[in-house]
C-alpha positions in Angstrom: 1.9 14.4 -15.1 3.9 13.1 -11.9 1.9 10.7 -9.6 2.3 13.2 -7.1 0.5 16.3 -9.2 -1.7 13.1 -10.3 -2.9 12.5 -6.3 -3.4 16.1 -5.6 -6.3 16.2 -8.3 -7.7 12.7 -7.5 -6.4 11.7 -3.9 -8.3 8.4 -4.7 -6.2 7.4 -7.5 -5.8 3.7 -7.8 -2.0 2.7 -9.4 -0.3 -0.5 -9.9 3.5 -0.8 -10.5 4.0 -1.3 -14.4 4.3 -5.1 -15.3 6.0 -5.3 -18.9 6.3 -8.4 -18.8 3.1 -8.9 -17.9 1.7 -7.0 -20.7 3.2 -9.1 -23.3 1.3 -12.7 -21.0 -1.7 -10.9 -21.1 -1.0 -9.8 -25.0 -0.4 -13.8 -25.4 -3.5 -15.4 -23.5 -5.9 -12.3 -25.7 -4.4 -13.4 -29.0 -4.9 -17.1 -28.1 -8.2 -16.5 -27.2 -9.0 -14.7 -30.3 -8.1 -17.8 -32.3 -11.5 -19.2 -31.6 -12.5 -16.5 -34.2 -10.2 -16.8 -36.7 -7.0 -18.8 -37.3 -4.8 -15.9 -38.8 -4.2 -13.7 -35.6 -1.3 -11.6 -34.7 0.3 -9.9 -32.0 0.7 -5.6 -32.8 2.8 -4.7 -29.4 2.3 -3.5 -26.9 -1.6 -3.4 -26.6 -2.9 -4.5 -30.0 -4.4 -7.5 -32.1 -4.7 -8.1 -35.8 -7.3 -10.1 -36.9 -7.7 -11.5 -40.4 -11.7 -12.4 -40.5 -11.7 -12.7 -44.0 -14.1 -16.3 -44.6 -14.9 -16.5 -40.7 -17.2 -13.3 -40.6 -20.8 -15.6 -41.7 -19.8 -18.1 -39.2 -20.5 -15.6 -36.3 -23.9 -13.8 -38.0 -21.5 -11.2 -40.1 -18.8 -8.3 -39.2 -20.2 -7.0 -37.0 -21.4 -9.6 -34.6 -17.9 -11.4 -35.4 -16.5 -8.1 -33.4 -19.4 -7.7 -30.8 -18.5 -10.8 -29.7 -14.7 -10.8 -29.8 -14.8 -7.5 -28.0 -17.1 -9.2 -25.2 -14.6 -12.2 -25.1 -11.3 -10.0 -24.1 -13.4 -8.4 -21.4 -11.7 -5.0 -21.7 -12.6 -1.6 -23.3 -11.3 -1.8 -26.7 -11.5 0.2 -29.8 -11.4 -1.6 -33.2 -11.6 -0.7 -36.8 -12.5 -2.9 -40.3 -10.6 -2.3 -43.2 -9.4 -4.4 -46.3 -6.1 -4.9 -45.5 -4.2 -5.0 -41.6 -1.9 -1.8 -42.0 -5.0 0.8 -43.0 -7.2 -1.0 -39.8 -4.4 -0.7 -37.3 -4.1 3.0 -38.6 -7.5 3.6 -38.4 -8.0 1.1 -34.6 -5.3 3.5 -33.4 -6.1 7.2 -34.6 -9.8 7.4 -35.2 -11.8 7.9 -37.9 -13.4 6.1 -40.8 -11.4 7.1 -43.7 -7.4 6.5 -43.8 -7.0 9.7 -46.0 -8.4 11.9 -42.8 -5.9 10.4 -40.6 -3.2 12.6 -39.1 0.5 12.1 -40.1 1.3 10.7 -37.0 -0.7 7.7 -38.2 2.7 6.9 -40.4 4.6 6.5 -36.8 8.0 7.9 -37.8 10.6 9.5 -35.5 8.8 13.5 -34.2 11.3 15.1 -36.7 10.1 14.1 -39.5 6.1 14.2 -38.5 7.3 18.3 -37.6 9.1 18.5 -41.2 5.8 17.3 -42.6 3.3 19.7 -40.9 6.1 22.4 -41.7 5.5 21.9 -45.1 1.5 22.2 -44.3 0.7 18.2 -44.6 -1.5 17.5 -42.1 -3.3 14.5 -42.7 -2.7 11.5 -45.0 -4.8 12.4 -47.8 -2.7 15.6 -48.6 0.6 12.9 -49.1 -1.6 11.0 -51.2 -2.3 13.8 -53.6 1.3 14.6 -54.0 4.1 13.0 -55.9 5.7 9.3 -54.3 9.4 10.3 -55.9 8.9 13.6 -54.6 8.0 12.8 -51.0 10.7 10.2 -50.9 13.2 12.8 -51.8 12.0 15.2 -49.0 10.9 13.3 -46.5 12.7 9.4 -46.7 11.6 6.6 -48.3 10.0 4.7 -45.4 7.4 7.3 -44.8 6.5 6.6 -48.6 6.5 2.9 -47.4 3.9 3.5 -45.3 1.6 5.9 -46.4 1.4 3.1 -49.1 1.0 0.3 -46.8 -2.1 2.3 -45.7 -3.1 3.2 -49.2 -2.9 -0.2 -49.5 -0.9 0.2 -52.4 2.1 -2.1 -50.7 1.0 -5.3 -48.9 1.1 -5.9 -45.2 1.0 -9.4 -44.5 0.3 -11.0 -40.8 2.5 -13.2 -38.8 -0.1 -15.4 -37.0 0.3 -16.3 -33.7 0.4 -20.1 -34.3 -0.3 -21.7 -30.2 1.7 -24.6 -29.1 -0.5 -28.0 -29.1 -1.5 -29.0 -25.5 0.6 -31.5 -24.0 -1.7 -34.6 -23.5 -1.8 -38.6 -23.8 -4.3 -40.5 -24.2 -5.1 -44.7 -24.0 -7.9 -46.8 -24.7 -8.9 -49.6 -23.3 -9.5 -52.8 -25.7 -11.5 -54.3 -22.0 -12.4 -52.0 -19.5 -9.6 -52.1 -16.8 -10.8 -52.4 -12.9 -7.8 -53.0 -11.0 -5.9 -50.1 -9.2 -2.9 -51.3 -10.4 -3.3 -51.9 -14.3 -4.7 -48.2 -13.9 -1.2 -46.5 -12.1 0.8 -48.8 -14.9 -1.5 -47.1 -17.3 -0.8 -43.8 -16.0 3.2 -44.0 -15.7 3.0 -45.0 -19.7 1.1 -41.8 -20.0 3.5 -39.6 -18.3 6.1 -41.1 -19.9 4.6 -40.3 -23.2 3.5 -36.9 -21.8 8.1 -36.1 -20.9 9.0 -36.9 -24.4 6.7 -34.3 -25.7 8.0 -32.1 -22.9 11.6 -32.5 -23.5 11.5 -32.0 -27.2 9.9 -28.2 -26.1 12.6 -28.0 -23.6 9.7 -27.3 -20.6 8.7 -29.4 -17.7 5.2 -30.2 -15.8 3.8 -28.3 -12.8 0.2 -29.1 -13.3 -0.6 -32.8 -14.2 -4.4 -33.8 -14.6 -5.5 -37.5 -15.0 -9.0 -37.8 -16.4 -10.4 -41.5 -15.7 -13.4 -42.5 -18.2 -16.0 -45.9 -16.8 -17.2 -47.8 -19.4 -20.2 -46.3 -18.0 -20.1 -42.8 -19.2 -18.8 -41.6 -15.9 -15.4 -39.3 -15.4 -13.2 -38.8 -12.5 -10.6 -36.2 -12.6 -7.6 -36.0 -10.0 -5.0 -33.3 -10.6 -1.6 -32.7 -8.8 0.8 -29.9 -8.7 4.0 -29.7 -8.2 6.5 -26.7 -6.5 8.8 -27.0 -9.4 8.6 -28.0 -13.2 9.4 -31.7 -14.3 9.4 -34.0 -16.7 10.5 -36.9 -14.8 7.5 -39.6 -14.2 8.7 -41.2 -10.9 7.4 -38.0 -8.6 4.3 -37.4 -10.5 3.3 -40.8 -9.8 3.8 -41.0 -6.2 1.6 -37.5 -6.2 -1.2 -39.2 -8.0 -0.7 -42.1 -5.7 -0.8 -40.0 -2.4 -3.7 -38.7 -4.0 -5.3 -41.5 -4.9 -4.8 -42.7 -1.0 -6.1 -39.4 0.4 -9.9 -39.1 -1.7 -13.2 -39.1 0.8 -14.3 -40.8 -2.0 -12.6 -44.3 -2.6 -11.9 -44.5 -6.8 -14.5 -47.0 -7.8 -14.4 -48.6 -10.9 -17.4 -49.5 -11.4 -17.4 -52.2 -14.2 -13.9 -50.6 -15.4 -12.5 -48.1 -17.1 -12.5 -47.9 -20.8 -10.1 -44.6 -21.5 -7.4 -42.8 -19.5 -6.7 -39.2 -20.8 -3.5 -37.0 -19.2 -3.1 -33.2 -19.4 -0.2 -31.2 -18.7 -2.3 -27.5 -18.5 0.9 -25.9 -16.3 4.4 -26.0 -17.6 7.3 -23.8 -17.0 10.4 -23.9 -19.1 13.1 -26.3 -17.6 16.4 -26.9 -19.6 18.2 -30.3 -19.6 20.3 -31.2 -16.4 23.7 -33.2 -16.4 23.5 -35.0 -13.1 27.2 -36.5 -13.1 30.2 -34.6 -13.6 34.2 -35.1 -13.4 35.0 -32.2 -11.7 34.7 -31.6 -8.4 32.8 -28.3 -8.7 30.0 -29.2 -10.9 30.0 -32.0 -8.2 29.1 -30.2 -5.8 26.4 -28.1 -7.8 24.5 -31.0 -8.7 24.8 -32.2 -5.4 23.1 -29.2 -4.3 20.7 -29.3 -7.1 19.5 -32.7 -5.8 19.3 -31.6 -2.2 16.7 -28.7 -3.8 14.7 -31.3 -5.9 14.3 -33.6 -2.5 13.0 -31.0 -0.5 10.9 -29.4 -3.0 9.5 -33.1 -3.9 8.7 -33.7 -0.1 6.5 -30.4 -0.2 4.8 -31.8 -3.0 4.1 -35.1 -1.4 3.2 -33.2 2.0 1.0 -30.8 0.1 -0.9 -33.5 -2.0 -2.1 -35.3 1.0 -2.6 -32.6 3.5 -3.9 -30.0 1.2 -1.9 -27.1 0.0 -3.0 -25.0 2.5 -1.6 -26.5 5.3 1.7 -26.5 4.3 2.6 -22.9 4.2 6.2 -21.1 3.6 7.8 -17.9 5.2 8.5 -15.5 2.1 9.9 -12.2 2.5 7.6 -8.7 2.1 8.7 -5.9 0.5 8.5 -3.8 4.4 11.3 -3.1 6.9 8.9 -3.6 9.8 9.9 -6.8 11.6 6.1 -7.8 12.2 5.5 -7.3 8.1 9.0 -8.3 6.4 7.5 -12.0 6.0 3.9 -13.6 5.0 2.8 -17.2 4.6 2.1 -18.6 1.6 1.2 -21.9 0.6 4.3 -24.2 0.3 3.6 -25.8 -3.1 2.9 -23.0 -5.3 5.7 -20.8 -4.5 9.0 -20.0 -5.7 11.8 -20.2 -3.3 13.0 -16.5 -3.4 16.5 -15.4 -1.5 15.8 -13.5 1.6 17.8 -10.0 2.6 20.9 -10.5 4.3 20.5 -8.9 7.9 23.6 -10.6 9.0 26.3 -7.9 7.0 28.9 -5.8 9.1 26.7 -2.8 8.4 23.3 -4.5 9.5 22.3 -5.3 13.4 21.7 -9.2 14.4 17.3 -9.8 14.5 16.1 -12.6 16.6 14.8 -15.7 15.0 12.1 -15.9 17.7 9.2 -12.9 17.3 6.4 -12.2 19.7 3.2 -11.6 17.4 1.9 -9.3 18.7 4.7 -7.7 20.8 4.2 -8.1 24.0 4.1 -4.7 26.6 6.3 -4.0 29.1 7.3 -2.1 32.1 10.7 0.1 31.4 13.2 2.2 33.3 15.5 4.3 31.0 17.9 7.0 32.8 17.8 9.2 29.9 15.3 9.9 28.1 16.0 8.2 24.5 18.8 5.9 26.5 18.4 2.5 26.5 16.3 0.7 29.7 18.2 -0.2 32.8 15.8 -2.3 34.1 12.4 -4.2 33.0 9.4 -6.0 33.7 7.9 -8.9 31.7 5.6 -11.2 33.2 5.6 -10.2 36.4 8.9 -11.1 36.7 11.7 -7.7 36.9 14.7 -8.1 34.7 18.1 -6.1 35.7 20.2 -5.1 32.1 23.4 -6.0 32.5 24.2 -5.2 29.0 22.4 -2.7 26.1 23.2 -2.2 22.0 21.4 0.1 19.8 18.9 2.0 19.0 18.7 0.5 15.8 15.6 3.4 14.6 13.1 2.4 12.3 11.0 5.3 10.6 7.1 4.5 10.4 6.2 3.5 6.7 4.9 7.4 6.0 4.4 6.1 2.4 1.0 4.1 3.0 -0.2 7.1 4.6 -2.7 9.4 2.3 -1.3 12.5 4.6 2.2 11.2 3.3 5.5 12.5 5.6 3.8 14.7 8.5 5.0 15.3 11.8 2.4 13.3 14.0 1.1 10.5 11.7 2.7 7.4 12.6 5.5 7.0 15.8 9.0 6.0 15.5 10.4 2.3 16.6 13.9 2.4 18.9 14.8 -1.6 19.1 17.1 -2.0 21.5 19.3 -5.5 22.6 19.7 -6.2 25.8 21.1 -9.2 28.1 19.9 -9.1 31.8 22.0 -10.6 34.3 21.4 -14.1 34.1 22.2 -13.9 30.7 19.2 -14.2 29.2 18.6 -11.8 25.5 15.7 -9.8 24.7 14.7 -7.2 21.8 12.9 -4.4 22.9 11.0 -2.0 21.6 10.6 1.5 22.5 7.1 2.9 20.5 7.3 6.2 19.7 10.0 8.9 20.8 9.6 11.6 23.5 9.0 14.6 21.0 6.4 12.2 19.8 4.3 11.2 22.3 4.4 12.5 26.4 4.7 8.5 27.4 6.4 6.3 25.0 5.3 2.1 25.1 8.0 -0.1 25.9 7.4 -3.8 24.3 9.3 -6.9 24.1 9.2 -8.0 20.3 11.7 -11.0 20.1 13.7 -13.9 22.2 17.9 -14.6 20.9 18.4 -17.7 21.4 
């Protein structure tokens, strides 16, 4: 049914905007999980998993502890089958049942004509295409549903394509003599990073995650991770990050008598294709001049964000509102993505002030008509003459988060009016609500032009 018809019966109806590619990560990270069960596991888009337990089942108490558990692991409801070979327990995971030959036809998944040809000709369920002739159903009804009702049958193989999971990006040294100075340690970590970009650029993807596991000779670990706003491969940042971090820890990195192993980890990468920095042209000049300028700034957040903490180094990014006080939200700095803001400046779009008075501050207005603009104003104590008025640019109260939906009364409309006083100054006010709205409308002054 329509979301709409879907409220009306259940007005407390939680929905989520449909993430497809979101499935397929979350597809990804349950398969890879599942490989602690078995080695042969494969993906069955958009919301399935094959499992081959064959061997594996007696390592886990049998079957059926083997699925106990691996159903607890995904953390979701699921519904499973067991069968001998993938295509029948897919059939079966899918539609139900216990025995393949009770399965409905639309267990074969062929196009809706040819499942209403079939129950046309009275075959209902699989075990009535089993009793009848192969050549004969080919004829009628194509030979891929043959295909499969055999794959089912098991009479036809159906082999898996495991999901076979990337090996973890890591380095590792060991120490012949346990190493105490701060020095021979940042040497030994460059060397690792180093190592760590040549497994990185062969996969075409770079690092935004970087942990540095430090190992005493004493059994002791220390563990200092940095992130980065964009993905790289190239050492020289990373190692300034660990260094600001390194410079930054309450607790001063102490040795002890040394340390016997240094392990690297890149847990966070991103796909990042190979740049060409220097070109002849003038053009491509000027784009990786650009790209630099990004790289610099992004690797100054990074720095800034590594020694003040990431949450002190916030970014604006735009909000999916058109309500000034909402269009924009801060976010920390270092794990964002820069995104491109809406152009407000087009021919068709009124100038907004840079400057915004959170919250908007109220004022005293004078209009001559009633939905005219103000002639005169107070703000601060102070009375401000307009010399000069544009708009209303009208903005209609977001009716959409409301559970009464469009109704007259629920929510007031904003009139944003730019004005210049006489001394030249520029405001943007804000006229709450309009007179077939509410008796006294609120005047406020939202914003400052520069």
């Amino acid at each position: 049914m329509s979301l709409a018809d879907a409220r009306a019966h259940c007005p407390d109806l939680a929905t989520m905007a449909h993430d497809p590619e979101g499935d397929v990560r979350a597809l990804d990270h349950l398969a890879n999980r599942m490989i602690r069960f078995t080695p042969l596991v494969a993906s069955d888009p958009p919301d399935g998993l094959l499992l081959d337990i064959t061997g594996a089942a007696h390592l886990f108490g049998g079957e059926q502890a083997l699925v106990a558990q691996a159903m607890a692991e995904t953390g979701l409801s699921t519904r499973h089958a067991l069968a001998d070979h993938a295509a029948a327990a897919r059939a079966l995971a899918r539609y139900g049942g216990s025995d393949v030959l009770a399965l409905p036809v639309a267990a074969l998944e062929l196009p809706e004509e040819a499942l209403s040809g079939l129950r046309r000709a009275g075959l209902y369920r699989l075990g009535d295409l089993a009793r009848r002739s192969m050549a004969g159903l080919a004829t009628r009804f194509g030979e891929e549903a043959v295909a499969r009702l055999r794959a089912i049958l098991g009479d036809l193989p159906s082999p898996l394509a495991p999901c076979v999971p990337l090996a973890p990006i890591r380095a590792h040294v060991r120490f012949a003599e346990p190493v105490a100075r701060t020095c021979d340690v940042l040497k030994a970590m460059e060397a690792l990073l180093i190592d760590a970009a040549g497994q990185m650029e062969a996969r075409r993807i770079g690092g935004r995650c970087f942990v540095v596991m430090l190992e005493r000779c004493d059994g002791v670990r220390r563990r200092l991770m940095v992130e980065t706003g964009q993905p790289t491969r190239d050492p020289t940042p990373v190692m300034r990050l660990f260094t600001e971090r390194i410079e930054t820890l309450a607790d001063p990195l102490n040795p002890g008598f040394g340390f016997d192993a240094i392990g690297l980890a890149v847990p966070g990468t991103e796909p990042l294709a190979a740049l060409q920095p220097d070109m002849a042209n003038e053009r491509a000049s000027n784009r990786a001049s650009e790209s630099a300028q990004a790289d610099s700034i992004a690797e100054l957040i990074d720095r800034l964000s590594t020694r003040l903490g990431p949450d002190n180094v916030l970014r604006l990014t735009p909000v999916d509102s058109h309500i000034p006080e909402r269009a924009q939200s801060l976010m920390p700095a270092s794990g964002q993505i820069a995104v491109s803001w809406p152009a407000f400046n087009q021919a068709n779009a009124p100038p907004r002030p840079l400057l915004l008075l959170d919250p908007p501050q109220p004022i005293t207005a004078i209009a001559s008509v009633p939905d005219g603009p103000p002639q005169r104003f107070r703000w601060r104590g102070r009375l401000h003459t307009v010399a000069h008025a544009e708009g209303p640019e009208r903005l209609a109260p977001e009716w959409w988060r409301q559970m009464e939906g469009h109704l007259p009364g629920h929510g007031l409309t904003r009139d944003y009016y730019r004005v210049e006083d006489a001394e030249g100054c520029r405001f943007w006010l804000l006229r709450h609500g309009l007179f077939d709205e509410r008796r006294d409308p609120a005047w406020y002054i939202h914003g400052l032009f520069a």
